[in-house]
FIVEX-158170 format. One line per 8 residues: number of its first residue (from 0); for each residue x, y, z of C-alpha. Coordinates in steps of 0.5 Angstrom, whole numbers. Layout:
NUM) X Y Z; ...;
***
This chain:
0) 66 -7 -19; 69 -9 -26; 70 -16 -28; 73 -20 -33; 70 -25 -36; 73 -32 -33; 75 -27 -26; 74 -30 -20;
8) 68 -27 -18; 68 -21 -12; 66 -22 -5; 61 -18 -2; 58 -19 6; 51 -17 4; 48 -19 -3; 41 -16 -4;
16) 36 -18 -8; 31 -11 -11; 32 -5 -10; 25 -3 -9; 23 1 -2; 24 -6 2; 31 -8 -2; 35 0 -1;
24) 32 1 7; 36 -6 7; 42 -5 3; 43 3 8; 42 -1 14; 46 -6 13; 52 -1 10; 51 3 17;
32) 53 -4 21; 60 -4 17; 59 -9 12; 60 -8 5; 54 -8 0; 52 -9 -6; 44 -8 -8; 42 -10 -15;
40) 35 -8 -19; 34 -9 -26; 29 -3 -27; 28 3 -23; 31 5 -16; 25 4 -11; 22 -1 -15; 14 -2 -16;
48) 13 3 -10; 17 9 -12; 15 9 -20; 10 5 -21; 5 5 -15; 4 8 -9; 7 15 -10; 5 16 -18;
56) -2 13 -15; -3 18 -9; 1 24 -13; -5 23 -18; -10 22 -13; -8 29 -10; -9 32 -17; -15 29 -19;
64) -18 31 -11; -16 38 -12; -20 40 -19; -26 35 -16; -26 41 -11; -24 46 -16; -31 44 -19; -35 42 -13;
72) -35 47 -8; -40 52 -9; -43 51 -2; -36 55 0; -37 60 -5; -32 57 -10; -34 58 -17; -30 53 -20;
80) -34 53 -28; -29 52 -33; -23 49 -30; -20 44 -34; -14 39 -33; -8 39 -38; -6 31 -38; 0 31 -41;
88) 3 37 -35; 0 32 -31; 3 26 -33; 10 30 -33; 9 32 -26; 7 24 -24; 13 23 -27; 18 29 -24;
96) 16 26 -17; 18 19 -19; 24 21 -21; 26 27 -16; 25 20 -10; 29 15 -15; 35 21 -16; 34 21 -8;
104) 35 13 -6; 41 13 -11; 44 19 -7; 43 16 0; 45 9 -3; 52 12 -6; 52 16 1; 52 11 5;
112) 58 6 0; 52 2 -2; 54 -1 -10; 48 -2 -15; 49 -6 -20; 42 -5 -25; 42 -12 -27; 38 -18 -26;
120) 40 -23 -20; 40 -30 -21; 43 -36 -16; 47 -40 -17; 48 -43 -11; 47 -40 -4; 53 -36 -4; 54 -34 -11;
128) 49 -30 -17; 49 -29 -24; 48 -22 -26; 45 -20 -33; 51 -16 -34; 55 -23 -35; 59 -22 -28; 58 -27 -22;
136) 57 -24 -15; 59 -28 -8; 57 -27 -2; 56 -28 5; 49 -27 6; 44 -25 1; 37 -21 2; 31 -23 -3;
144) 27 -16 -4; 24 -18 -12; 17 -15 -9; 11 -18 -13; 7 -17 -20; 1 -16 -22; -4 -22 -23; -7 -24 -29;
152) -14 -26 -32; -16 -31 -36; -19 -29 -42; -16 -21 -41; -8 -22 -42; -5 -15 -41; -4 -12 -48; -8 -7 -52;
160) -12 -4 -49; -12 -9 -43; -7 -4 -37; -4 -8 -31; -5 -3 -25; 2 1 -26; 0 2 -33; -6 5 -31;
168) -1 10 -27; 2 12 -33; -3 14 -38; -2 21 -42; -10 23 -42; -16 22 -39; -20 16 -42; -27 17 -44;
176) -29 10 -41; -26 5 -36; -27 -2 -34; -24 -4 -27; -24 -12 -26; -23 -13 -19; -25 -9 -12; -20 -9 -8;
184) -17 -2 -5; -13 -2 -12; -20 -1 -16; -23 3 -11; -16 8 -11; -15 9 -18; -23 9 -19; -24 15 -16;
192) -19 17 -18; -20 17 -25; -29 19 -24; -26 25 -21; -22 26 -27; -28 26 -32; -27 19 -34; -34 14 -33;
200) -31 9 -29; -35 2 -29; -31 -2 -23; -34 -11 -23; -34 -14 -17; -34 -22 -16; -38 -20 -9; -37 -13 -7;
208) -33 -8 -7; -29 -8 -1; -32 -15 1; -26 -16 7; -27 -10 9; -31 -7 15; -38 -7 12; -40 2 17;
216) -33 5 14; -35 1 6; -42 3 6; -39 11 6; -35 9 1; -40 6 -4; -44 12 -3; -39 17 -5;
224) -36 13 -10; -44 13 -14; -43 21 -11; -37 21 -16; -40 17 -22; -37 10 -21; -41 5 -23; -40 -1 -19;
232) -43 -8 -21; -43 -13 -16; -44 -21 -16; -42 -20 -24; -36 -23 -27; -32 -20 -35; -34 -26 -40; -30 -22 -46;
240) -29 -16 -49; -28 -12 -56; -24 -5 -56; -29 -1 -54; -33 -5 -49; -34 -11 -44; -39 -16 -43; -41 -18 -36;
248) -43 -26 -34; -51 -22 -32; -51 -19 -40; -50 -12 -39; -45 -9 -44; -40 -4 -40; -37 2 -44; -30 0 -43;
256) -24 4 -48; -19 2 -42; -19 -5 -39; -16 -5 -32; -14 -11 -29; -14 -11 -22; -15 -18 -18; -9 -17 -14;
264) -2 -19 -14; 3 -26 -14; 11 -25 -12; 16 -25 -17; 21 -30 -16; 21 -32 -22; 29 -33 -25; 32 -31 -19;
272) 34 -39 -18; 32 -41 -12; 32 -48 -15; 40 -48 -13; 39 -46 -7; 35 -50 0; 30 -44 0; 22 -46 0;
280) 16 -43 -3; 9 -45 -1; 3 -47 -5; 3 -40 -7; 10 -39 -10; 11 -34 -4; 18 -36 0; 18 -38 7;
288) 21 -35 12; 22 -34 20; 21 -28 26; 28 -26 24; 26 -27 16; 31 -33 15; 29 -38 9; 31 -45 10;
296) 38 -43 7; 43 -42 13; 45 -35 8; 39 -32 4; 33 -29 8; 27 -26 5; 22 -20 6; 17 -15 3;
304) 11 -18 -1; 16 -24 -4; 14 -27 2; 7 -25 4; 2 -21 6; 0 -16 8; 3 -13 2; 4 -7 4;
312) 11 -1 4; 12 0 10; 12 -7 12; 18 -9 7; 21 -2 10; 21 -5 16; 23 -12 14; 29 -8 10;
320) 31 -6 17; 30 -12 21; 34 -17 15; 39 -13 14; 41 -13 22; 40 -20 23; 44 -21 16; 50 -17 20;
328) 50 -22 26; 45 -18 30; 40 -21 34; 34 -18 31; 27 -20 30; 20 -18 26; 15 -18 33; 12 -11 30;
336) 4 -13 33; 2 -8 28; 2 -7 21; -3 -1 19; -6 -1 13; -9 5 10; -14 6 3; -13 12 0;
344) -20 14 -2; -26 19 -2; -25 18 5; -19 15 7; -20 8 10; -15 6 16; -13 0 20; -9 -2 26;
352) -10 -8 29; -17 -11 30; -24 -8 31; -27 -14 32; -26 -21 36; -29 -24 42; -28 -20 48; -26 -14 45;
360) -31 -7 47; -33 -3 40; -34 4 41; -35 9 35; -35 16 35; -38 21 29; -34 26 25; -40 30 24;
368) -37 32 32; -31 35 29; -31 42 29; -25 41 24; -30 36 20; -36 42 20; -31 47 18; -28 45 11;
376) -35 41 10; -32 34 10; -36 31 15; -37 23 13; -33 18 17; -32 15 24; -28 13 29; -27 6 32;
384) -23 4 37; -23 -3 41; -22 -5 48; -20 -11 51; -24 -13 58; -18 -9 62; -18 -3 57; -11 -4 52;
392) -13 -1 45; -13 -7 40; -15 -5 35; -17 2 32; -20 3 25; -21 11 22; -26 14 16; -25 20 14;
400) -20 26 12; -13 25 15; -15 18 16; -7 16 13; -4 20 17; -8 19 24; -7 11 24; 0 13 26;
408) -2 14 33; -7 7 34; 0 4 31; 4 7 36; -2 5 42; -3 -3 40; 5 -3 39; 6 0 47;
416) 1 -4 50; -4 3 51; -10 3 55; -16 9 52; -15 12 59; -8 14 56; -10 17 49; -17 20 52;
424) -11 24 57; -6 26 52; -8 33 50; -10 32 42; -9 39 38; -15 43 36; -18 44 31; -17 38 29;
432) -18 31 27; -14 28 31; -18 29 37; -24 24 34; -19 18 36; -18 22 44; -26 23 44; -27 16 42;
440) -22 13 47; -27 18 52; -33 15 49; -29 9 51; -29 10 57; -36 12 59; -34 19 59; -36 23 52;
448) -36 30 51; -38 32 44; -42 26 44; -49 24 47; -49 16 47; -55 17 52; -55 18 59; -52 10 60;
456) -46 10 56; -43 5 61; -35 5 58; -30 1 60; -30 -1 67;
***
């Protein structure tokens, strides 16, 4: 699109607001309905998620995990002495993955006639945007995608040696020391990975790590992250730092040449104006909106993190699409029962639905069952499956290897309105880990195999 100065501005169907994964997913499905699109992001296509988050996150994970076992498998018969890691070939290759999927967004939104526009967005009204890049923009509907941005801390303002977590993700080198302010899923993420690299990793937890999190699947993951080497100092809270350290509220001095500030994250709304428009925000900044992603202006709707939790990529995929089709005049709506939730640890964490609540039967089956477990000697975990009085799957909660990928199928169980009788029948691959959500669905169900419960299992009746 090329404007002059002064021109009446041009009209698109849809006006999206980010290209982050929410953002370009809204943008491609509103293309294929036919109607003309325009996406605009200031930075990268992807947003936080494909350059500065989850991907280079789970890229450097699988790094930091495969020079972990290098070093660590003698039991296998693997003698990994002397293996080193090359920082900068591991930055470089960070980098190329974020930019192979940025490269690729670009193709699918060009293929499928979507314009971007890199530029900032602001509106001016409810059917009109100023552009950085000195045009205006008129639009029919309009889609919020701007995401959200890391939460500052008092006392700790990024800078320096101070990183948020995305700069965390982008270092060169591996630091000697490093100082993790938080304990949620992102401090126990780039923790583990960082202990893994070499690095003494000291993580401060207000309460605990995890503390939201279910207390079985928290207590493997403490041990093995002491396994690692990180420190964790639970009840404590930073009071100040210098360059090379940070004093905590019990007194200890911790070893800090990199800060990282993780206490979680606040929407990004700022300068998109949505003071000129009817659209509401609550007491926390996040923008409301309804089942079908409508705000309380007739034109915009909004999705992703800018409007809540969970605040997790799968759901602004999932939003993007819904948006897009309620934006073209379909009669869509965001029902989804269930949004897992996955924790990319040593083991991995995952969660679907509840695992626990009045009326619902908690069954439990141990990985160290799983011939698949036994063989690669990854034996720590579990799984939980929860089951109402008439047996429907509500909630399943999987710890361990291949947990990231497994969650898909409780997912798919709690959406359909599964029994367990339906996933103790469906034949599972062996050898697998797949099979421990088949054998805890048969615990379940009184009938164990691989398990002995006792000789009154009981089971759903």
């Amino acid at each position: 699109m090329i404007m002059v100065m002064g021109s009446i501005p041009e009209e698109v169907d849809i006006a999206i607001i980010g290209g982050g994964v929410g953002g370009y997913v809204a943008a491609i499905r509103a293309a294929e309905l036919g109607k003309s699109v325009t996406l605009v992001e200031k930075e990268k296509l992807g947003g936080h998620c494909l350059n500065y988050a989850c991907i280079p996150s789970k890229t450097l994970i699988n790094i930091a995990d495969i020079l972990y076992e290098a070093r660590n498998s003698q039991k296998l018969g693997i003698n990994g002495n002397g293996i080193s890691v090359d920082a900068k070939a591991m930055y470089d290759w960070r980098m190329g993955v974020s930019k192979k999927l940025e490269d690729g967004v670009g193709f699918l939104c060009k293929s499928n006639g979507v314009e971007v526009i890199k530029a900032q967005g602001t509106l001016l009204s409810s059917n009109r945007l100023q552009l950085t890049n000195g045009e205006e923009l008129d639009f029919k509907k309009a889609i919020i995608a701007t995401g959200s941005e890391p939460a500052s801390l008092k006392g700790f303002d990024f800078g320096g040696n101070i990183l948020d977590y995305k700069q965390a993700l982008m270092l060169d080198r591996i630091p000697k020391s490093m100082v993790i302010i938080g304990a949620g899923y992102v401090a126990v993420e780039i923790g583990t990975l960082y202990a893994k690299l070499g690095c003494e990793v000291h993580i401060i937890a207000r309460s605990d790590v995890l503390s939201k999190f279910d207390k079985d699947a928290v207590d493997i993951l403490k041990k093995k992250m002491t396994q690692f080497g990180i420190k964790v100092h639970a009840g404590a809270e930073p009071v100040s730092h210098d360059s090379e350290s940070v004093k905590l509220s019990n007194g200890e001095m911790v070893n800090a040449e990199i800060i990282v500030v993780a206490i979680g994250l606040k929407p990004y709304t700022d300068v998109l104006g949505i003071e000129n428009t009817k659209v509401k925000q609550d007491k926390k900044g996040f923008i409301m909106v309804d089942n079908t992603l409508k705000t309380d202006d007739d034109n915009i709707l909004a999705i992703g993190d800018v409007i809540g939790e969970p605040m997790l990529a799968h759901k602004a995929m999932r939003q993007g699409v819904i948006a897009a089709e309620v934006a073209s005049g379909m009669k869509s709506g965001y029902d989804n029962i269930v949004v897992p939730a996955v924790i990319f640890s040593d083991p991995e964490v995952a969660i679907a639905g509840n695992i626990t609540g009045e009326g619902l039967t908690i069954t439990k089956f141990p990985m160290t069952a799983i011939g698949r477990a036994i063989a690669i000697g990854k034996e720590e975990g579990f799984v939980k499956i929860a089951c109402d009085g008439e047996g429907i799957v509500k909630g399943i909660e999987i710890v361990g290897n291949n947990a990231s990928s497994m969650i898909a199928e409780a997912a798919l169980a709690i959406e359909m309105g599964a029994v367990a009788e339906d996933i103790a029948d469906t034949i599972h691959p062996h050898p697998t880990f797949s099979e421990a959500v088949q054998e805890a669905a048969e615990a379940a169900l009184g009938r164990p195999v691989h398990f002995f419960y006792g000789k009154k299992t009981g089971g759903i009746k």
